[in-house]
N, C-alpha and C positions, 0 to 999 in steps of 0.2 A: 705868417705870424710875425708882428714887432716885437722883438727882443729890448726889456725894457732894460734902464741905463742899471747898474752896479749902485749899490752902498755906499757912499766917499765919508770918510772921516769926519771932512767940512759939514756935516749937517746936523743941525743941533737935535734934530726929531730922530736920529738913527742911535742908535748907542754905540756905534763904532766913535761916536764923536767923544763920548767921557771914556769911553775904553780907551781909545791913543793917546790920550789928556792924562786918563789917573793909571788905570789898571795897568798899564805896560809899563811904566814907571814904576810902582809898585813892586811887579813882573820881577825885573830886571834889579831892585834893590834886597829882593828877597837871594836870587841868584848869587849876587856878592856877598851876603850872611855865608849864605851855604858852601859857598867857597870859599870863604876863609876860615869857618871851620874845618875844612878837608885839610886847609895850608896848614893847621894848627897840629894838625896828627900825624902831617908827612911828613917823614923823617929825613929824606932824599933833598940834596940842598938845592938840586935843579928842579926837583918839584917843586918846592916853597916859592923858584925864581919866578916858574911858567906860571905858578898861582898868582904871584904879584902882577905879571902883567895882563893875564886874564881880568883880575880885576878891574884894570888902568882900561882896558878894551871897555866893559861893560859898563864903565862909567861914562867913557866917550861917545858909546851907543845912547844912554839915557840923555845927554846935552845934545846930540842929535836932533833925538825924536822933540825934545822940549822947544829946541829952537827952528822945529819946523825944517829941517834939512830935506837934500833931496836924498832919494836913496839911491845910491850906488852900485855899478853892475860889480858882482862878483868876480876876482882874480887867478882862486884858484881852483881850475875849472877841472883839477884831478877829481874834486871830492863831487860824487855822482849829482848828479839832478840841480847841480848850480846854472849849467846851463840853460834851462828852461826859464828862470827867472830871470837872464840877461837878454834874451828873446823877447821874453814879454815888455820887460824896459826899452829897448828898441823899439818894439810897436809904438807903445804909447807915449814913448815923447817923455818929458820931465813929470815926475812922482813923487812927491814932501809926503812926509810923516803924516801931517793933521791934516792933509786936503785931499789925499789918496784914496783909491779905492779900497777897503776897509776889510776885503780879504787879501786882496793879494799884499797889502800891508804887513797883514796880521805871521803870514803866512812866512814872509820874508824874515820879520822879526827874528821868527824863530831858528830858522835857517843861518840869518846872521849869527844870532847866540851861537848858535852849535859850531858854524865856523870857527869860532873867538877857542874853542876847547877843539877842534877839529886838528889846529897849525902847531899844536903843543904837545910831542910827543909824550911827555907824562902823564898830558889828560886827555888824552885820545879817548877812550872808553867809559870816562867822569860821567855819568849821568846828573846834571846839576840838581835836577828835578826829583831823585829819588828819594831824600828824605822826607820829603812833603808829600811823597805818595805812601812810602811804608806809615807816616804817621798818620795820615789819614785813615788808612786800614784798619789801623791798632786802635784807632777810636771810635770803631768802628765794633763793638768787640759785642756790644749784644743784638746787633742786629748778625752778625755773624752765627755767634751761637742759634740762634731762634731759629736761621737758614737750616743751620743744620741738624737741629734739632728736629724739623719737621722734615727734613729729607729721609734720617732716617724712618723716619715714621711711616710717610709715605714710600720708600723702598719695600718695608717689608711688608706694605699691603701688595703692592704688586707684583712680587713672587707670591703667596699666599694664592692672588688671584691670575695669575702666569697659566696654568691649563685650563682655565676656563675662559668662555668667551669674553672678549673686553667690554664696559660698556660705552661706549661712543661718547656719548653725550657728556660723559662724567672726565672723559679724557679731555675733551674740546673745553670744559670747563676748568679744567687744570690746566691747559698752555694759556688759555685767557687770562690765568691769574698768574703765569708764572710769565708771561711774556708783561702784562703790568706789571711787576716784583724788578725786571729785567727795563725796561721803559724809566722808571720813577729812580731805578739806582738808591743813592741814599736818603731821597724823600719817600720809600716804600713805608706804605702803612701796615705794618708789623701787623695790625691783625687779621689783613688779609690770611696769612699763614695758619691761621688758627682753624681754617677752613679749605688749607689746601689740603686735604685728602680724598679718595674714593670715597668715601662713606660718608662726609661731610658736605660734600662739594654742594650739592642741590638741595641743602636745607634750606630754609628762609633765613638763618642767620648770615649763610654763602650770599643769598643773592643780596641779603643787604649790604654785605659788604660789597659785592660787586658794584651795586648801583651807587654808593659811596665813591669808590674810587673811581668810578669811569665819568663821575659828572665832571670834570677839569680835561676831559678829554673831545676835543672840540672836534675829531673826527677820526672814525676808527675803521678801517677797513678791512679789520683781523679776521673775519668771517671768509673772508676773498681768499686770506694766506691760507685760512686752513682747510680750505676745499682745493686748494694749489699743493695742499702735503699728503693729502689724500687720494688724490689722483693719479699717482706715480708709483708703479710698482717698489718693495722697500728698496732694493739693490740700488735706485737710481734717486734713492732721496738722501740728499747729500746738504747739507744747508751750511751755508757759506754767513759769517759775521765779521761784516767790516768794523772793527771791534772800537770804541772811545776811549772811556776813564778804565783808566787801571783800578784794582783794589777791591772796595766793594762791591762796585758794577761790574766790574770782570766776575767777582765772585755768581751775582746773580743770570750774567749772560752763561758762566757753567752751570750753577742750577738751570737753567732751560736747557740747556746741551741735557745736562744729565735725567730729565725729566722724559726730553723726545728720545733718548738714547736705551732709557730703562723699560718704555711702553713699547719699543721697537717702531713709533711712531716715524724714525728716520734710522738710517744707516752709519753716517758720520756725519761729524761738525768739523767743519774749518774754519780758524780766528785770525783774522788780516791782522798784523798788527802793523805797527811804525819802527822804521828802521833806524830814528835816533829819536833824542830827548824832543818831546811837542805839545805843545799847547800847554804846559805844565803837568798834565794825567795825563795824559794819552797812552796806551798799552805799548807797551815794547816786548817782544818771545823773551826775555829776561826777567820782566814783569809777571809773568807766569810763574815762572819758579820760584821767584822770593815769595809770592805768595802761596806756593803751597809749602815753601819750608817756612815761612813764619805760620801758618797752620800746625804744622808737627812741633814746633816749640813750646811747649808747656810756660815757660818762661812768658812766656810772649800772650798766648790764650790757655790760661791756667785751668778755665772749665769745662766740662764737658767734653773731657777729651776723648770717651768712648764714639760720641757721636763727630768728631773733628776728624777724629780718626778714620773713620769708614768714610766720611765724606773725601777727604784725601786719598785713599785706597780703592776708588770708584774712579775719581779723577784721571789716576796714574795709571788703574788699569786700563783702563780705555785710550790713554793714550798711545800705553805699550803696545796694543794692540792695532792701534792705527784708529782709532773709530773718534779717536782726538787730535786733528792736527794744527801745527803755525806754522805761519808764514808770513812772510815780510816781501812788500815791494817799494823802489825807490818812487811808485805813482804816487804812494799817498802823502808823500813830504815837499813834491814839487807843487807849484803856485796855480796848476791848471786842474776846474773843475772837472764833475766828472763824464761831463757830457763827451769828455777828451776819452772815454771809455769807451774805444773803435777799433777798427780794425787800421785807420791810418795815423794813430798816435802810435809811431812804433820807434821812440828812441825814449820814453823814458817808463816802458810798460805797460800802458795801456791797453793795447792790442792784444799783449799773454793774457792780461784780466778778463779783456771782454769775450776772448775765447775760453777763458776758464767758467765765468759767469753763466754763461750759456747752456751749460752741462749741467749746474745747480736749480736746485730743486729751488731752491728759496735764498736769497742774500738780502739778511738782515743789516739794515743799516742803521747804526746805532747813533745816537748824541743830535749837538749842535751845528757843532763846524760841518760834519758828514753833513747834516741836511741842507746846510747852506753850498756845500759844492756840489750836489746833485742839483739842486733848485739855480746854481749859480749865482750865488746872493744876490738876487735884482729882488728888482722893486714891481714885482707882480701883487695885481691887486690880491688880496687876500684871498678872495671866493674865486680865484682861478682854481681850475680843476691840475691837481697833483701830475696830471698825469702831462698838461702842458706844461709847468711850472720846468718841470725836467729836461727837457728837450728831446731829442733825439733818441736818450736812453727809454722813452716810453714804444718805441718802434724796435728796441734792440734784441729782444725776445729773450732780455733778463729778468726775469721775476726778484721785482722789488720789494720788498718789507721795509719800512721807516720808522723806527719808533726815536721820536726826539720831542724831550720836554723845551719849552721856547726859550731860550734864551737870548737870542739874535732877535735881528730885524723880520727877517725875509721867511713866510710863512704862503700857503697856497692849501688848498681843498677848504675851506671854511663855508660854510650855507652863507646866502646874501644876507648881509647887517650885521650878521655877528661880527667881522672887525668894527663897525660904527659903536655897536653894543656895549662888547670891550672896551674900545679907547673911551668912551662916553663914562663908564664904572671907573675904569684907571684913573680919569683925571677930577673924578667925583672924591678921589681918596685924596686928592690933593698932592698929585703929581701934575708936573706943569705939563708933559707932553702925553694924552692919552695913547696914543699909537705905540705907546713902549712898555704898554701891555705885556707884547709879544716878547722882550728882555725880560721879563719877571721871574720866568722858570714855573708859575704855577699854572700854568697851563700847557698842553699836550696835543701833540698828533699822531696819527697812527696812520700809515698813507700805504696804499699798495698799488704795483703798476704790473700789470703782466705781461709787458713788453711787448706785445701785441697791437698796438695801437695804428 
């Protein structure tokens, strides 16, 4: 099999080309707001200092990237998983901002920020990104309610119906709609919900909804997962989420934790998260808890608090219990895909992953970036089968789940023509490069691999 070339910045038909151009700049001027209001409330004169020159860093990073710089191997190689990145710049030789390969770019960026707060003992622990993630949440505030409002709803049908037989079909029908809810994050069509319940599920107004939402879904292999959660006694179904956005998508990746968890459809859930600030949302084990204590704050979500309530009282208990766990590895913030998920990537994690994966019933992999580091962002044609697109991982005998709306380039399983299809629509709307479709976010793939291959 040819392994086709990587993404580069350089190419005006990829969007890593206006991402390195605007978005990172952007990025990185939003970071300087937010840290100077942190410098505005810390009262400590050596904070204010390390603030100051945090800034002076991040502005030298942004003139960088503008003027096309090369990047730079990292210095201090105490802070974990920097090495990986000075490895890969040895490989390949000289690296610039706009002519680079477009993740390991992207990837670096964010590693450098973090450095820039890493060297400053006052903001060792600064998460630059959190206020943009709590305030995302918080505007998030009726699509929250409405979660939780039909959770409880649907909870006390399924005690009601707890000794008596389940009915299959009706459950398989509810992870369909709660794994879309979970997939779409805060492009979910709210009135899916209106219809997640037992009772409702298989009326005509369910399947219209259903057939509504699944048409932007350009390949779904969920029927695969769920004869893969099925076939495993419950003890040994354990489902693993390499987790994305924090916030309201986190919120709905725990409605499906709490959905399989309440049907006894699985045993426990495990949530990978990131072990510092990434890609701007990216879940962090801290991001967990601001969000269920912004939950209990009335302040914060003044309604509905009988039903926020018990939502968070599900949550906690099941963690308490164990049947909720997090976890963080330094694999998910170093530069190398996840084809690096083996048993001979054994200095920056890999290896514990791939031996943990192995054991799981199912690992849901969530977002954008996740799907471009399984796939390896290359430039695979489109109607490549998912299960090539991945490499290696389709032979490791982890059972894959993907759910990621498009936002990137690099996209695989699609029927023949529909990429032509797409880009041909795309640049009918009067976008110059149709093939950037697949950056739009309004379309969807659902990919499974049963490592089997």
């Amino acid at each position: 099999m040819t392994i086709p070339p990587p993404y580069f910045n350089s190419d005006p038909h990829s969007f890593g080309f206006s991402t390195a151009r605007s978005r990172w700049p952007k990025i990185l001027h939003t970071a300087i707001d937010d840290t100077a209001c942190e410098i505005s409330i810390r009262e400590d004169i050596d904070a204010k200092t390390e603030g100051a020159q945090i800034i002076e860093e991040i502005n030298q990073l942004i003139e960088e990237i503008q003027a096309n710089s090369c990047l730079t191997p990292f210095s201090d190689l105490s802070i974990p998983g920097l090495r990986s990145y000075n490895e890969t710049l040895s490989k390949t030789g000289e690296v610039t901002w706009l002519t680079g390969p477009w993740l390991f770019c992207e990837c670096y960026l964010y590693r450098r920020l973090d450095t820039i707060f890493k060297k400053k003992s006052k903001w060792l622990h600064f998460d630059v990104f959190e206020r943009l993630k709590r305030e995302t949440f918080k505007s998030s505030a009726l699509g929250i309610y409405e979660l939780a409002i039909r959770y409880k709803q649907l909870n006390n049908q399924i005690q009601v119906k707890k000794d008596h037989e389940v009915d299959l079909e009706s459950l398989q029908l509810l992870f369909e709609e709660f794994v879309d809810i979970s997939l779409w994050g805060n492009a979910t069509d709210l009135s899916l919900l209106a219809n997640a319940s037992l009772d409702d599920i298989k009326s005509v107004q369910g399947k219209e909804a259903r057939a509504k939402s699944s048409q932007n879904i350009l390949c779904n292999d969920l029927p695969q997962a769920w004869d893969r959660l099925r076939s495993l006694p419950l003890a040994k179904r354990r489902i693993d989420f390499v987790l994305d956005n924090a916030g309201f998508e986190l919120l709905t990746d725990l409605m499906l934790s709490l959905l399989l968890l309440d049907t006894k459809l699985i045993d426990k859930v495990v949530l990978h998260c990131k072990c510092r600030p990434w890609m701007v949302s990216d879940t962090m084990i801290k991001d967990y808890y601001i969000l269920i204590n912004d939950l209990k704050d009335p302040s914060i979500f003044g309604q509905h608090r009988i039903e926020l309530d018990f939502l968070v009282s599900k949550l906690e208990s099941y963690r308490i219990q164990g049947k909720i766990e997090l976890q963080e590895s330094e694999f998910w913030t170093v530069d190398l895909d996840y084809w690096n998920l083996s048993p001979s990537e054994t200095k920056f994690g890999g290896a514990e992953l791939y031996k943990y994966f192995q054991n799981s019933c199912l690992v849901i992999v969530k977002g954008d970036l996740n799907y471009r580091k399984l796939t390896g962002d290359r430039h695979w044609p489109r109607d490549t089968p998912f299960t090539t697109a991945i490499n290696t991982l389709a032979s490791s005998k982890i059972h894959i789940l993907a759910l990621r709306t498009c936002k990137a380039d690099v996209c695989a399983g699609l029927s023949p023509g529909k990429d032509e299809e797409l880009s041909q629509y795309w640049k009918s709307l009067g976008n110059e490069y149709g093939e950037l479709w697949c950056s739009s976010g309004k379309w969807a793939v659902i990919s499974y691999s049963d490592g089997e291959k």
